[in-house]
N, CA, C and O atoms as a GROMACS GRO file, in nm:
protein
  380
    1UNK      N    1  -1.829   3.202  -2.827
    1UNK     CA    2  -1.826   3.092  -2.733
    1UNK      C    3  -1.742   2.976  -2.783
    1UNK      O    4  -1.700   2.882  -2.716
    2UNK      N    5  -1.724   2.996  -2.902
    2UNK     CA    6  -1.658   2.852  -2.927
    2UNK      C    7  -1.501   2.858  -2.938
    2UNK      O    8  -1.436   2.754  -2.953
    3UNK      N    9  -1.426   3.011  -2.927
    3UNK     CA   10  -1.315   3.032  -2.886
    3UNK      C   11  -1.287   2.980  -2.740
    3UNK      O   12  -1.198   2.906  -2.699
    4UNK      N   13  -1.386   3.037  -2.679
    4UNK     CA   14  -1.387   2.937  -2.510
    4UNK      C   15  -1.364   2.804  -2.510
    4UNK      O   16  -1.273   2.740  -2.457
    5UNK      N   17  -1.444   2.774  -2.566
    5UNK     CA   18  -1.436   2.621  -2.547
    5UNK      C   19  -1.340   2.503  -2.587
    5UNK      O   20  -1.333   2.387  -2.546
    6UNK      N   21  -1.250   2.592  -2.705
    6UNK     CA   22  -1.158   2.535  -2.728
    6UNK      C   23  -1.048   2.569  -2.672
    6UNK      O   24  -0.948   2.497  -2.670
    7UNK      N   25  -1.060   2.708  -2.609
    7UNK     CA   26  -0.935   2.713  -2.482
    7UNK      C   27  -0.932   2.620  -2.394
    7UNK      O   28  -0.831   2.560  -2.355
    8UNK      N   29  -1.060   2.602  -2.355
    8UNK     CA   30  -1.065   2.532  -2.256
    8UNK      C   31  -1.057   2.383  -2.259
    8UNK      O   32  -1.028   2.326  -2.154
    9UNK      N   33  -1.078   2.315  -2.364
    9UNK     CA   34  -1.032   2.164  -2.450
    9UNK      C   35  -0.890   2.180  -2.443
    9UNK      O   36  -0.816   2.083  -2.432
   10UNK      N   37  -0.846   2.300  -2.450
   10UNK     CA   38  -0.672   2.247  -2.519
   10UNK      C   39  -0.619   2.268  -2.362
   10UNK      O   40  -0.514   2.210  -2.336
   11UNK      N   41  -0.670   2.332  -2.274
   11UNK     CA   42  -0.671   2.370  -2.090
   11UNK      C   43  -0.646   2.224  -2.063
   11UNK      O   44  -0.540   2.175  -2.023
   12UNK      N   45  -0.772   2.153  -2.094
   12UNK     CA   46  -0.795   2.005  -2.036
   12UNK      C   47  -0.678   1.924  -2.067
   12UNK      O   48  -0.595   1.877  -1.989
   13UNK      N   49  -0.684   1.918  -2.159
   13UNK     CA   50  -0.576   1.864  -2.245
   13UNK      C   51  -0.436   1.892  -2.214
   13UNK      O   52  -0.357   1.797  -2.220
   14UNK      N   53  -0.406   1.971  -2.192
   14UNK     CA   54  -0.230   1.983  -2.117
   14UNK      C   55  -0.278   1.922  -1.947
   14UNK      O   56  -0.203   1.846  -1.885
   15UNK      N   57  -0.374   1.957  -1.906
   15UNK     CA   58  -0.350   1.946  -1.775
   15UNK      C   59  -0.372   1.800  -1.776
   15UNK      O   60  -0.325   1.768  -1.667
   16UNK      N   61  -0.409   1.704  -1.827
   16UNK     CA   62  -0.397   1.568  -1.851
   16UNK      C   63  -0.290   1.529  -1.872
   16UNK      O   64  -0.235   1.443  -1.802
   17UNK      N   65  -0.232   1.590  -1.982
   17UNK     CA   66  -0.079   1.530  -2.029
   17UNK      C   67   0.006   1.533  -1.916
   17UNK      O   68   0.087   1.446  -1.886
   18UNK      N   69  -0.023   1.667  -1.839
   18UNK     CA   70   0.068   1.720  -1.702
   18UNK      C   71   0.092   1.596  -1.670
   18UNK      O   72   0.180   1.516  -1.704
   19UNK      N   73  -0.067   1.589  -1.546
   19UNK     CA   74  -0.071   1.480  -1.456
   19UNK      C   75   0.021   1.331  -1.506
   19UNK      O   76   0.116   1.284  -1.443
   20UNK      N   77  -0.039   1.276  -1.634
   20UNK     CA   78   0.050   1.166  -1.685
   20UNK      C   79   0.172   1.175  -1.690
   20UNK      O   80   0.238   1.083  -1.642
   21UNK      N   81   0.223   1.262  -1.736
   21UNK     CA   82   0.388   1.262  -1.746
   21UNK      C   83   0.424   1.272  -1.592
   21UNK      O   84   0.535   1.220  -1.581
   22UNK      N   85   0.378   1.316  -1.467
   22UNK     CA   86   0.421   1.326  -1.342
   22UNK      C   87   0.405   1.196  -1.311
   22UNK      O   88   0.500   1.140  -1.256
   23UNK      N   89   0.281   1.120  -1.340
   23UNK     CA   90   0.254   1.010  -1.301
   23UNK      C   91   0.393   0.889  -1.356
   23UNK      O   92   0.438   0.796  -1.289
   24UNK      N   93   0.427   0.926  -1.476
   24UNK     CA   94   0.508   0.852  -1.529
   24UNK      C   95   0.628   0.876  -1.458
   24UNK      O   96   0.698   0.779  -1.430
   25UNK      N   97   0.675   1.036  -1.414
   25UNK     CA   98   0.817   1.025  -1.388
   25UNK      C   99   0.813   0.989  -1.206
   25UNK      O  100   0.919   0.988  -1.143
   26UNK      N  101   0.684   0.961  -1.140
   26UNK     CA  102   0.693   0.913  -1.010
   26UNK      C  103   0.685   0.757  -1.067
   26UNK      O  104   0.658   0.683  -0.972
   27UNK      N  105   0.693   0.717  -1.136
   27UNK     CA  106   0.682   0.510  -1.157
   27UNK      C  107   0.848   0.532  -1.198
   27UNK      O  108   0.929   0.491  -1.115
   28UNK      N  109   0.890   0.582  -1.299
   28UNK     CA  110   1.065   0.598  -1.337
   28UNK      C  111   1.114   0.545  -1.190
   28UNK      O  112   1.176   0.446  -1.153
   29UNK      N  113   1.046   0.682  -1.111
   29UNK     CA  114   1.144   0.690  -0.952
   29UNK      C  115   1.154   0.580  -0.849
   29UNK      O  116   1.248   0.526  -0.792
   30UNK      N  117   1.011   0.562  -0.846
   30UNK     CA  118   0.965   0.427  -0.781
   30UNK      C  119   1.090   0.273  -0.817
   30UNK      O  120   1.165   0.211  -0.742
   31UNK      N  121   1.067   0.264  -0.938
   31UNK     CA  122   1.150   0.175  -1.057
   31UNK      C  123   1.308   0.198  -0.994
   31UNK      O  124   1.358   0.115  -0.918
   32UNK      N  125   1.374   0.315  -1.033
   32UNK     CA  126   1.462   0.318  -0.998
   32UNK      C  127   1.505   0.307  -0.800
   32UNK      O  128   1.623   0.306  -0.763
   33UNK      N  129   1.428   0.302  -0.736
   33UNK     CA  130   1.425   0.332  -0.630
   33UNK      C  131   1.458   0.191  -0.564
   33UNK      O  132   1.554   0.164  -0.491
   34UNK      N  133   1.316   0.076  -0.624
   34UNK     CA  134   1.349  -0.028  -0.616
   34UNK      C  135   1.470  -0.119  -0.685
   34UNK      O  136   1.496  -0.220  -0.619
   35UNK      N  137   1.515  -0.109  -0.754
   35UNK     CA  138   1.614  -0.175  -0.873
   35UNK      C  139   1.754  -0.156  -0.775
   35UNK      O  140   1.848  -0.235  -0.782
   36UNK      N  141   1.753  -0.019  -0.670
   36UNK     CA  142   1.876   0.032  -0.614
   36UNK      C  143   1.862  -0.092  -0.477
   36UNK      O  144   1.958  -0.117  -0.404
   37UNK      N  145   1.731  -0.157  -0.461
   37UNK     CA  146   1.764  -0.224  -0.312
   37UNK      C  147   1.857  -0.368  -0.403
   37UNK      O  148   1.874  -0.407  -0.518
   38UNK      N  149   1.895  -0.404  -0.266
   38UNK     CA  150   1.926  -0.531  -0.267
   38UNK      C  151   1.822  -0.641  -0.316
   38UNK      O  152   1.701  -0.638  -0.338
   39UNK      N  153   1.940  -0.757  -0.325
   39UNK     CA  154   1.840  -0.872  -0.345
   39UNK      C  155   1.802  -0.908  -0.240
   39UNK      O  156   1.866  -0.852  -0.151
   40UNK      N  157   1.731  -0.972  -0.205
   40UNK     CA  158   1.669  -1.078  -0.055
   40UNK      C  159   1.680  -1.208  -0.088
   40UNK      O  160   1.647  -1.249  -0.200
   41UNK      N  161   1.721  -1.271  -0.008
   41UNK     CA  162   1.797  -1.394   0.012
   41UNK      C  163   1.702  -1.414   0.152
   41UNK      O  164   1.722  -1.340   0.248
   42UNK      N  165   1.623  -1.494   0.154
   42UNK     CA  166   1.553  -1.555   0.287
   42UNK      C  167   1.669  -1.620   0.374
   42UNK      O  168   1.765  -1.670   0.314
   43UNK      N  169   1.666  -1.622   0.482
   43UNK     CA  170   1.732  -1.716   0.547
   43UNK      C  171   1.652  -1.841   0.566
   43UNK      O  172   1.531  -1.832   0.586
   44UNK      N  173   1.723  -1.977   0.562
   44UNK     CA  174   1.704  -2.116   0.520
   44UNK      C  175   1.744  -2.213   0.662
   44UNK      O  176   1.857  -2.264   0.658
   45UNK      N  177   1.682  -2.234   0.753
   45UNK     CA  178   1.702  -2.302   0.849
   45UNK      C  179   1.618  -2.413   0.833
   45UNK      O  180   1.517  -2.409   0.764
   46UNK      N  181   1.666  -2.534   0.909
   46UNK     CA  182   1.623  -2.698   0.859
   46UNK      C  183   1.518  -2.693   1.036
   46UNK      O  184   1.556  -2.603   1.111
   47UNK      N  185   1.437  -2.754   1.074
   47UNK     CA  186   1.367  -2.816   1.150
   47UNK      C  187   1.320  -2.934   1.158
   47UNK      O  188   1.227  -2.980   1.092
   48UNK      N  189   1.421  -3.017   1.287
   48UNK     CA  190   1.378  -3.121   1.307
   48UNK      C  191   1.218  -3.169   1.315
   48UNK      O  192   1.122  -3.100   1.348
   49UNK      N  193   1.219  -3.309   1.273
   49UNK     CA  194   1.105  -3.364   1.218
   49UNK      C  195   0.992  -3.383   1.320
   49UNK      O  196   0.879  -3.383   1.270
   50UNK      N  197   0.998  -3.397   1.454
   50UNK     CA  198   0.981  -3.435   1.590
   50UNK      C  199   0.964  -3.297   1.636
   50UNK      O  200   0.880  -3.307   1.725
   51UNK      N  201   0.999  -3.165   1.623
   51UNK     CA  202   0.963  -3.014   1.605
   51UNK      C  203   0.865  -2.962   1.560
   51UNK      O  204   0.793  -2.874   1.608
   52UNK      N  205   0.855  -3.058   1.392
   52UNK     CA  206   0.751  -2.999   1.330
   52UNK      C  207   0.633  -3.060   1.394
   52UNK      O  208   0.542  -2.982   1.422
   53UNK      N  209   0.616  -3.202   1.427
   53UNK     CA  210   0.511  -3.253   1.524
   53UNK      C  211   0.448  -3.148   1.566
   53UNK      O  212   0.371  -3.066   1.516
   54UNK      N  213   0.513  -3.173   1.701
   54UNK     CA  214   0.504  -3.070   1.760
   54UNK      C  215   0.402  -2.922   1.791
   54UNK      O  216   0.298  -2.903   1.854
   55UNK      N  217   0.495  -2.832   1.706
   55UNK     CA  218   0.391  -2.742   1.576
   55UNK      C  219   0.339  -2.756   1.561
   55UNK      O  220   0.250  -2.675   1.589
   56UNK      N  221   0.305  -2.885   1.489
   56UNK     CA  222   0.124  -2.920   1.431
   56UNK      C  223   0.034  -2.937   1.533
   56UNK      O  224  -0.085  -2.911   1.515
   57UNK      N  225   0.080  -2.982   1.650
   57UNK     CA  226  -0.026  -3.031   1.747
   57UNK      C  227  -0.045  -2.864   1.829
   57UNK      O  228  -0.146  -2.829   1.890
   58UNK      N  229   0.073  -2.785   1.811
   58UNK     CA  230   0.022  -2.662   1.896
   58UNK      C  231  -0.065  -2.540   1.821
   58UNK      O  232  -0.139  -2.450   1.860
   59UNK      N  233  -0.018  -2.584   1.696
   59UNK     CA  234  -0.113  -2.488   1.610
   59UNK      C  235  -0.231  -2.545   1.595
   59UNK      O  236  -0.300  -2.463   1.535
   60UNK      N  237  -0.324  -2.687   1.626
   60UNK     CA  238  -0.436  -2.721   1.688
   60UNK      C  239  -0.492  -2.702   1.769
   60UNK      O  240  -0.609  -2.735   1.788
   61UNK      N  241  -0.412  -2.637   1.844
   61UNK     CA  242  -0.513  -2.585   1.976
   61UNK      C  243  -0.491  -2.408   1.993
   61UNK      O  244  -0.554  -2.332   2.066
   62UNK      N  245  -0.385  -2.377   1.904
   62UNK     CA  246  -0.413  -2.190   1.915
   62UNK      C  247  -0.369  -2.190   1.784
   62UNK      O  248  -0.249  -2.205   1.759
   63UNK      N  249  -0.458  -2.176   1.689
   63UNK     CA  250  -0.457  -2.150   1.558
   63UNK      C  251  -0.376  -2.022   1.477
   63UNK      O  252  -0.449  -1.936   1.425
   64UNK      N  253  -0.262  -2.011   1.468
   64UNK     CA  254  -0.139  -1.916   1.454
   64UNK      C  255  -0.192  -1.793   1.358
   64UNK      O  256  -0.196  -1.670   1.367
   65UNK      N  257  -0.242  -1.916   1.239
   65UNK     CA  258  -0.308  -1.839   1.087
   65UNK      C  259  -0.410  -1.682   1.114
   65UNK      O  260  -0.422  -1.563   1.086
   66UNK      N  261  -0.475  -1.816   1.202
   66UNK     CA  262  -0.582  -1.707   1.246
   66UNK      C  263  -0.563  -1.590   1.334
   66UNK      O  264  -0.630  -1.487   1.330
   67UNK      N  265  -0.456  -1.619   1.421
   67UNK     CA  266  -0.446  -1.540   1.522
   67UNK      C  267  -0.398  -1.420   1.467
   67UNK      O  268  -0.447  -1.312   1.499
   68UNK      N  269  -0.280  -1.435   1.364
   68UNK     CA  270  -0.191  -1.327   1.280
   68UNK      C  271  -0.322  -1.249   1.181
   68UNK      O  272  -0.317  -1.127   1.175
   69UNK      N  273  -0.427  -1.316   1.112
   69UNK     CA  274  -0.507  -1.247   1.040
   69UNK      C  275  -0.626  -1.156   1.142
   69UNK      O  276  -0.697  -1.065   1.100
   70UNK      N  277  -0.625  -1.190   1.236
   70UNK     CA  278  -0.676  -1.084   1.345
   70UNK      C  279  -0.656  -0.964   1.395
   70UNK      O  280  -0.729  -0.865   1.409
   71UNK      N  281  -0.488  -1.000   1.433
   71UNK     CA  282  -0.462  -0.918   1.446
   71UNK      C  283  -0.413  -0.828   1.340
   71UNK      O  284  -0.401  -0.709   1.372
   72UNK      N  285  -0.380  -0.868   1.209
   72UNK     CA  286  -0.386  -0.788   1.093
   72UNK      C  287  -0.514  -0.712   1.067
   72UNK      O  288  -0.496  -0.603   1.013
   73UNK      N  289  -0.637  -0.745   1.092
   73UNK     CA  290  -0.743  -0.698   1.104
   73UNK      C  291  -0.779  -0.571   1.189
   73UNK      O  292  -0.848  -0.479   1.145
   74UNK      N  293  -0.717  -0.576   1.337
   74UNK     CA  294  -0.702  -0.434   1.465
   74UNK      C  295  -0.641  -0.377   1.404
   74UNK      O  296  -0.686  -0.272   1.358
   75UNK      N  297  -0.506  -0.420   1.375
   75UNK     CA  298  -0.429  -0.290   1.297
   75UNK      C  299  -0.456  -0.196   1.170
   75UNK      O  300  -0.442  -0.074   1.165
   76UNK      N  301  -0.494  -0.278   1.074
   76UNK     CA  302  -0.589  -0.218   1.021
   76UNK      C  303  -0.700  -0.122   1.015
   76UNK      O  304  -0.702  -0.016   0.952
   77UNK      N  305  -0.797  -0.176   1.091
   77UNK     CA  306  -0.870  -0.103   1.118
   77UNK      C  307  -0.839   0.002   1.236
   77UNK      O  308  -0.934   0.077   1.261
   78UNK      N  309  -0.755   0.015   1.291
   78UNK     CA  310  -0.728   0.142   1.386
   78UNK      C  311  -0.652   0.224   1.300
   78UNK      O  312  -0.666   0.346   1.297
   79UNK      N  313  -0.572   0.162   1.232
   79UNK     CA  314  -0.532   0.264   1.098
   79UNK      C  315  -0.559   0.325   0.996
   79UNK      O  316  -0.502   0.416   0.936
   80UNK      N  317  -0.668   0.260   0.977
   80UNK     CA  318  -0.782   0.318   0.866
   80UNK      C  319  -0.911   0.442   0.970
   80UNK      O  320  -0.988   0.527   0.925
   81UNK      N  321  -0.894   0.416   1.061
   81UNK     CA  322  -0.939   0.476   1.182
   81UNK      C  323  -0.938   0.598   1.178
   81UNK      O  324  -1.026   0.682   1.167
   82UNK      N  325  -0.762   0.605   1.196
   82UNK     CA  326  -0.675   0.736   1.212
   82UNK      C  327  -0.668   0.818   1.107
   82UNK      O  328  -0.683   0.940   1.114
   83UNK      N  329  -0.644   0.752   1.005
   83UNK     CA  330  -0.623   0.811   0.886
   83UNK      C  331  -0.758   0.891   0.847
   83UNK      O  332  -0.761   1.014   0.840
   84UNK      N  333  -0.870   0.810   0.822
   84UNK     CA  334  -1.014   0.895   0.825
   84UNK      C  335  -1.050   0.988   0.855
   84UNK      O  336  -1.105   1.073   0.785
   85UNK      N  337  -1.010   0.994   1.041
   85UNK     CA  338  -1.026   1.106   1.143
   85UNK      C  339  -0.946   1.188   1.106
   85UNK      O  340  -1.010   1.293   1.095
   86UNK      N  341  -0.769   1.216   1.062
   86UNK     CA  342  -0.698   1.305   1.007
   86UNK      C  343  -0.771   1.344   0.904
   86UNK      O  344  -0.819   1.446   0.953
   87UNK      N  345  -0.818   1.338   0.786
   87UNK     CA  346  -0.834   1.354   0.684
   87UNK      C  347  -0.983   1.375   0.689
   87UNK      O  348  -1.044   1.358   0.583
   88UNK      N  349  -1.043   1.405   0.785
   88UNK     CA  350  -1.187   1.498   0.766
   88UNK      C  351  -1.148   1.618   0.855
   88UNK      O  352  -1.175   1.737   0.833
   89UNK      N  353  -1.080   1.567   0.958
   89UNK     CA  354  -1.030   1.688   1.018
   89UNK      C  355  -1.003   1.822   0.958
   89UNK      O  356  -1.044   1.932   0.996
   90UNK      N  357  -0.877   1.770   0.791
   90UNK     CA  358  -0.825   1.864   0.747
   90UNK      C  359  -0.913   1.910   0.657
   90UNK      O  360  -0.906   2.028   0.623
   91UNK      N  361  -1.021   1.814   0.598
   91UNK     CA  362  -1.105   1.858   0.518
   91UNK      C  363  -1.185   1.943   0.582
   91UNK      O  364  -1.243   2.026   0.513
   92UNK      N  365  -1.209   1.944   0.734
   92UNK     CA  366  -1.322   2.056   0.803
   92UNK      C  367  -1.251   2.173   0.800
   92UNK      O  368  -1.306   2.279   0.769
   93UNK      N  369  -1.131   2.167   0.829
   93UNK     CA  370  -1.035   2.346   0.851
   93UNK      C  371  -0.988   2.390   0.700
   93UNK      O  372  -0.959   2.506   0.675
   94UNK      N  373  -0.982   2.254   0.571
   94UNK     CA  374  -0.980   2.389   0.456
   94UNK      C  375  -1.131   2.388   0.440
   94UNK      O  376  -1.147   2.509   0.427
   95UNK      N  377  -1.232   2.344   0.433
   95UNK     CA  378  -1.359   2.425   0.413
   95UNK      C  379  -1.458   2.546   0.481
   95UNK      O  380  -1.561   2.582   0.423
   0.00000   0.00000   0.00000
């Protein structure tokens, strides 16, 4: 038994190293993947002062912040939705 068990330690053991070294050469790729985009440069536009007023008084009465974290919230959750429902799905047809 203890020939087993050390097959099976040194089993574990590569198949660890596997995973890490894959893990490592998908971050390389990632790395290189990003490094290949461009820089981003925001675009820089000025707004009159009497504009921004404005703004302030309309984002007092329909709150923008909030409105965008809401709807970040539906999307979300209908996407986390979908994804769930796919993914028991496939888990019901391989079991």
């Amino acid at each position: 038994m203890d020939i087993i068990s050390d097959i099976v330690s040194i089993l574990k053991d590569w198949i660890i190293w596997f995973c890490n070294q894959v893990i490592e050469a998908v971050g390389v790729l990632i790395g290189l993947a990003v490094a290949a985009l461009p820089t981003w440069e925001p675009i820089s536009f000025s707004v009159p002062a009497d504009t921004m007023n404005v703004l302030g008084y309309l984002n007092w009465f329909f709150p923008v912040s909030y409105a965008v974290s809401m709807i970040s919230l539906v999307v979300f959750s209908v996407l986390a939705y979908f994804t769930v429902g796919t993914l028991t799905r496939w888990a019901k047809v391989t079991n």
